[in-house]
N, C-alpha and C positions, 0 to 999 in steps of 0.2 A: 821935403816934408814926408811923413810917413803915411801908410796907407793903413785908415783903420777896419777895421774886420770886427763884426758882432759877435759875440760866442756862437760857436756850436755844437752840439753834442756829437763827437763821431762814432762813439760807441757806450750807450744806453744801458741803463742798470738793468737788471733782470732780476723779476719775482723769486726770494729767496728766504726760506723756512729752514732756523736751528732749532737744534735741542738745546735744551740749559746746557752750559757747560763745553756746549762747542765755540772753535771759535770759527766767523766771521771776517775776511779781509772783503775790504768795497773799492773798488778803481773806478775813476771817472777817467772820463780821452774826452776834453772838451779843446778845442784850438779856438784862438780869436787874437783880436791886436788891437790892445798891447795883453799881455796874458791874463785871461780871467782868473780872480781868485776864487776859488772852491772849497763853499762853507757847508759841512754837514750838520743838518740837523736832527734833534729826537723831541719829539712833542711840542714842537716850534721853537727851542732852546736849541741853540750852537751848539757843538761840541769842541773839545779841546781839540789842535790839532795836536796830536799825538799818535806816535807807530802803535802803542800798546795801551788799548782804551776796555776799559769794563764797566760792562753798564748791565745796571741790575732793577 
């Protein structure tokens, strides 16, 4: 049988301020078992998962 694992975060988002116009990449490092999925949200609403997202 396998051995299950909670998520964890290994490495933490950090406090981060653009200009209009810039862009923004976000990496999560979260490990667990079986592989957590990782839903990003804006204003309680999902986002697409997509490499190339613009939000206005």
């Amino acid at each position: 049988s396998e051995t299950l694992c909670k998520p964890t975060i290994v490495q933490p988002l950090l406090d981060t301020n653009i200009n209009e116009g810039e862009k923004l990449k976000l990496h999560a490092a979260i490990n667990g078992h079986p592989e957590p999925e990782i839903i990003w949200y804006r204003n309680n609403i999902p986002l697409k998962n997509s490499r190339d997202l613009t939000l206005t």
